[in-house]
C-alpha positions in Angstrom: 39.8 18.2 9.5 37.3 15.9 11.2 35.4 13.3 8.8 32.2 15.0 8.4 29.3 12.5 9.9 26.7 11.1 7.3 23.5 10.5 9.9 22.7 12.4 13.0 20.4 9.8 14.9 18.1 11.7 16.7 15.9 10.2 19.7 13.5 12.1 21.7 12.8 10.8 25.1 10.5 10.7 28.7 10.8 9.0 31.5 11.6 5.5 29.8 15.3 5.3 31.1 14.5 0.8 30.8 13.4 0.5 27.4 15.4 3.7 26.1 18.6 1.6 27.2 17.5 -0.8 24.6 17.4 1.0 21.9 20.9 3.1 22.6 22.4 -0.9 22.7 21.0 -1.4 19.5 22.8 1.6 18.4 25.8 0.3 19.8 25.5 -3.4 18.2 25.2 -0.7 14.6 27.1 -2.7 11.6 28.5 1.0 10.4 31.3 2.7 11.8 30.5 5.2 14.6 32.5 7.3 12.6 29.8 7.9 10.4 26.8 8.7 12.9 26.2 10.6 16.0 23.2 9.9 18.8 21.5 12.6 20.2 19.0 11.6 22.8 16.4 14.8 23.6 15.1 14.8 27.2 11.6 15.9 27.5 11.8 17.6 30.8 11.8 14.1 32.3 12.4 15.3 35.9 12.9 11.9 37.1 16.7 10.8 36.8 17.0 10.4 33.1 19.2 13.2 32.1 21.8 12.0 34.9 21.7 7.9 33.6 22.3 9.4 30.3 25.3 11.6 31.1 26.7 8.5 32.9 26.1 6.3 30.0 27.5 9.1 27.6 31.1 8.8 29.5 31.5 5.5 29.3 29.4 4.2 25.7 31.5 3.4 22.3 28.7 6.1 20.5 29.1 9.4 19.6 26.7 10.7 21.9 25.1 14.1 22.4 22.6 14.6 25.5 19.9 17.4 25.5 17.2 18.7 27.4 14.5 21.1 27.9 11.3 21.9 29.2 8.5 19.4 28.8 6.4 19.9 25.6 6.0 16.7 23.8 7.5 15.0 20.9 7.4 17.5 18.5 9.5 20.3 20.9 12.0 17.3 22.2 13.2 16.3 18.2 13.2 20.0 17.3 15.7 20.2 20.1 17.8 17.1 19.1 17.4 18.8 15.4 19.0 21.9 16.6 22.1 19.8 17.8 22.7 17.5 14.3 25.6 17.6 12.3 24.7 15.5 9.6 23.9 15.4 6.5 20.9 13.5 7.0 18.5 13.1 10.0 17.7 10.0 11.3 14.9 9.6 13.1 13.8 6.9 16.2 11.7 6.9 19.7 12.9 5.4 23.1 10.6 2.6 22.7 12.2 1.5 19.4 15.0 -1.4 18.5 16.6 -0.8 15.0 18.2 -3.8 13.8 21.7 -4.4 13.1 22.1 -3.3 9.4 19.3 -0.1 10.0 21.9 2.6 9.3 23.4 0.9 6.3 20.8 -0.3 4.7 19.3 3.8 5.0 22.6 5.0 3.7 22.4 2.6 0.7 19.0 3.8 -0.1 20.5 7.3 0.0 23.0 6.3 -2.7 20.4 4.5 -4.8 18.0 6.9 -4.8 19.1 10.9 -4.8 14.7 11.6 -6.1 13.8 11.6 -2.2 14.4 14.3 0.7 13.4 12.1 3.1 12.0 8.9 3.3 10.9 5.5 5.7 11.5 2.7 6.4 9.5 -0.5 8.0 8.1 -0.4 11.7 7.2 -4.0 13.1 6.7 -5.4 16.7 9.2 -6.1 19.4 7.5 -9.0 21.0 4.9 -11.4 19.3 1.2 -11.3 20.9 -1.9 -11.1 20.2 -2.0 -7.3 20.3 1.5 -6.8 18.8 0.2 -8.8 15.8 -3.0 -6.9 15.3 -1.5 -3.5 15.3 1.1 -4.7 12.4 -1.9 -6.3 10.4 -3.3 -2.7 10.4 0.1 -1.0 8.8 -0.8 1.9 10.9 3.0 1.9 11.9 3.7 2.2 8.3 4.1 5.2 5.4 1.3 4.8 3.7 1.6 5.3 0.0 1.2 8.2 -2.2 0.6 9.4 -5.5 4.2 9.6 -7.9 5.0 6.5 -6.5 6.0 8.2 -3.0 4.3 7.8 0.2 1.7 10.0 1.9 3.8 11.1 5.2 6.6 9.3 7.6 6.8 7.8 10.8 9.7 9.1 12.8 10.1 5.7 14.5 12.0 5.2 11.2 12.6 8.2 9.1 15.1 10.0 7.5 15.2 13.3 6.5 17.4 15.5 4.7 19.0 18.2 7.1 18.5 21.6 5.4 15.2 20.1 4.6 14.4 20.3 8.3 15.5 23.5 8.3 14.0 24.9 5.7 10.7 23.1 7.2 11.2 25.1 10.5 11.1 21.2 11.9 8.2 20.1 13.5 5.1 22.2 14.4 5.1 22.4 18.0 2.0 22.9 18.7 1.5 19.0 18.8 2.2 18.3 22.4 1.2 14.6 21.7 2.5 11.7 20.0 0.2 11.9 16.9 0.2 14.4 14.3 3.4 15.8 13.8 5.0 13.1 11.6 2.2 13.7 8.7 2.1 17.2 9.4 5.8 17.5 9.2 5.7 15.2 5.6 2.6 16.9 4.3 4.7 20.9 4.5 7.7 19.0 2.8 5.5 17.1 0.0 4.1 21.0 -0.6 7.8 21.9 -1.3 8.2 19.1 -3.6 9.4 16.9 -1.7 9.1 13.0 -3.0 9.1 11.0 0.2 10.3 7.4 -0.5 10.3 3.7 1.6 13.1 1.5 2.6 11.4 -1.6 3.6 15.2 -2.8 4.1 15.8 -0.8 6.9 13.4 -2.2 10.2 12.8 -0.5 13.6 11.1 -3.0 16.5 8.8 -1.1 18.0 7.2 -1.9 21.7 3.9 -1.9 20.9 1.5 -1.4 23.5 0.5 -4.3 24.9 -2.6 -3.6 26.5 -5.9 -3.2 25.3 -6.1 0.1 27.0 -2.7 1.3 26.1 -3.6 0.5 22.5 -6.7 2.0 22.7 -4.7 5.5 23.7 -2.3 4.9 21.1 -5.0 5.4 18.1 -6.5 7.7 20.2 -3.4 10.1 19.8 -3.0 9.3 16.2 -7.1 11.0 16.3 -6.5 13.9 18.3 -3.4 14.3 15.6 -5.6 14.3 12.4 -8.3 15.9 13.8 -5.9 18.7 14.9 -4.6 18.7 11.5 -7.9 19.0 10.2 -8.8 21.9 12.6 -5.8 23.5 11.4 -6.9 23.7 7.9 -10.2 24.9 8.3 -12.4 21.6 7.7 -14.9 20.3 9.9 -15.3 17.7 12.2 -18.8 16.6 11.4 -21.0 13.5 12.0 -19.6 12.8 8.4 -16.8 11.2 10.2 -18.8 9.0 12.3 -19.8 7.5 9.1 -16.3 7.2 7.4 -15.2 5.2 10.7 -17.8 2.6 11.1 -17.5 1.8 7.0 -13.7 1.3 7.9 -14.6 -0.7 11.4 -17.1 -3.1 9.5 -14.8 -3.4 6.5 -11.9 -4.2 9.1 -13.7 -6.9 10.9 -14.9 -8.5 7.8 -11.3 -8.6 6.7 -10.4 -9.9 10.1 -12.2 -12.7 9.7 -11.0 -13.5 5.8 -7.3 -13.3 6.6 -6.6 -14.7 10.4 -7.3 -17.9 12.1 -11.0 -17.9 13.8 -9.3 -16.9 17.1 -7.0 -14.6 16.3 -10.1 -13.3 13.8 -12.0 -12.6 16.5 -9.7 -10.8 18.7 -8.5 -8.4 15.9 -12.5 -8.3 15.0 -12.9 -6.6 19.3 -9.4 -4.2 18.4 -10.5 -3.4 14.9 -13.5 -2.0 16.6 -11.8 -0.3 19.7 -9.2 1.5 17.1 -12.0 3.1 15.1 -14.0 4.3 18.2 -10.5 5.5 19.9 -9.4 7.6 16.7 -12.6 8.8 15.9 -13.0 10.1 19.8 -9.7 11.2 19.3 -10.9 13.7 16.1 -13.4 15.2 18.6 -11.3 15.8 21.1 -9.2 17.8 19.2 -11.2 21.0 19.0 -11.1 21.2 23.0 -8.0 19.2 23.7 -6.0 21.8 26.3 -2.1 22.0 25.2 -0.9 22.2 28.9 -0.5 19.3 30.3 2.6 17.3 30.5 2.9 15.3 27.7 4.9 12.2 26.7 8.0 12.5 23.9 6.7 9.5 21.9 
């Protein structure tokens, strides 16, 4: 009888063939056996050549690959695919612009042993390259599982996640009606925590993620992550007031001021400009979210 597989790596992905070949190396250069973990990379209706370079990199890689696709509709449908497909006992979760480090499986699978308390839990999301931009967006931790009560964390980022698989099933997996990048992961955490479900943090285990590296594309990045917890909020029933408004311009002054007590002059005043950007991205974000059409074609991640 086959060894049964401990992590099913699951990657959802959309027209990013160049950096999504960097992250299946990493997978690759993995200190644990590929006995132990499988890859399944989720398509998101790419259209553009992707499914094809992955079938031609499946025959010839060292991984246990698994390649599927689907219609385009975002990154929630695409993992829920890839979900569909695991075998393992746990769920590992990374995006096509993401490079785990050597020792990210392990270290994940040691946590597991050390603590059986969590159903799923994160681990540490920091920059690829090092700029200006790259920097501020670590300095905000907005790539990181913000902590709970208990002693667990608030929700996960699925650039580094894991999650228990009947958990996932039992979850239903990801509520597709996000057809963004931004929302699911807390929604997804928040349904689990309601279960009682402790989320933990591996800080050992690191993902490099591509940050944007434009003003604009980092603008659009927060700006997701708003139309996400607006979305949620809409979902619930609360309102999207001019309260808001408020909440984000305390958090933009208090962000500058902190800018400026914590970096060089400079770099202060560069994080001061994309502390400001991020608030007025997210909170346009919020509003857009109660008119925000789902049918447009939307990226996996």
């Amino acid at each position: 009888m086959d060894r049964p597989l401990i992590l099913s790596v699951v990657i959802p992905t959309y027209r990013r063939w160049d950096r999504l070949q960097l992250t299946l190396a990493a997978l690759e250069d993995q200190s644990m056996s590929k006995k132990d973990f499988e890859v399944i990379v989720s398509d998101d209706g790419s259209g553009d050549g992707t499914v094809e370079q992955l079938h031609a990199y499946a025959a010839k890689t060292s991984l246990n690959i698994v390649v599927v696709t689907g219609p385009n509709g975002g990154p929630a449908t695409a993992r829920n695919r890839g979900i569909a497909k695991a075998r393992g006992e746990w769920v590992a979760m990374t995006d096509d612009d993401c490079v785990p480090e050597r020792d990210w499986l392990v270290k994940h699978v040691e946590f597991i042993r050390e603590h059986p308390e969590y159903g799923a839990f994160g681990g540490q999301v920091v920059r690829y390259k090092d700029t200006v931009i790259s920097r501020y967006v670590d300095w905000t931790g907005s790539m990181l599982p913000p902590l709970g009560e208990n002693g667990g964390r608030q929700y996960l980022v699925t650039a580094n996640a894991l999650f228990r698989r009947d958990l996932l099933v039992q979850l239903g997996g990801f509520d597709e009606t996000y057809r963004w990048p931004g929302g699911e992961d807390p929604d997804l955490s928040f349904r689990a925590i309601a279960l009682g479900t402790l989320l933990g943090y591996n800080p050992g285990s690191v993902v490099r993620h591509m940050h944007r590296e434009t003003v604009r594309g980092t603008d659009r990045m927060f700006w997701h992550h708003g139309l996400g917890f607006g979305t949620l909020l809409v979902q619930q029933g609360k309102p999207l007031g001019p309260s808001w408004r408020r909440v984000m311009d305390k958090q933009k002054k208090e962000g500058v001021s902190k800018a400026f007590r914590e970096r060089s002059f400079w770099e202060a005043l560069a994080f001061a400009f994309l502390e400001r950007r991020r608030h007025d991205a997210f909170y346009k974000g919020m509003q857009a979210a109660e008119t925000f059409g789902s049918g447009a074609a939307t990226s996996a991640n």
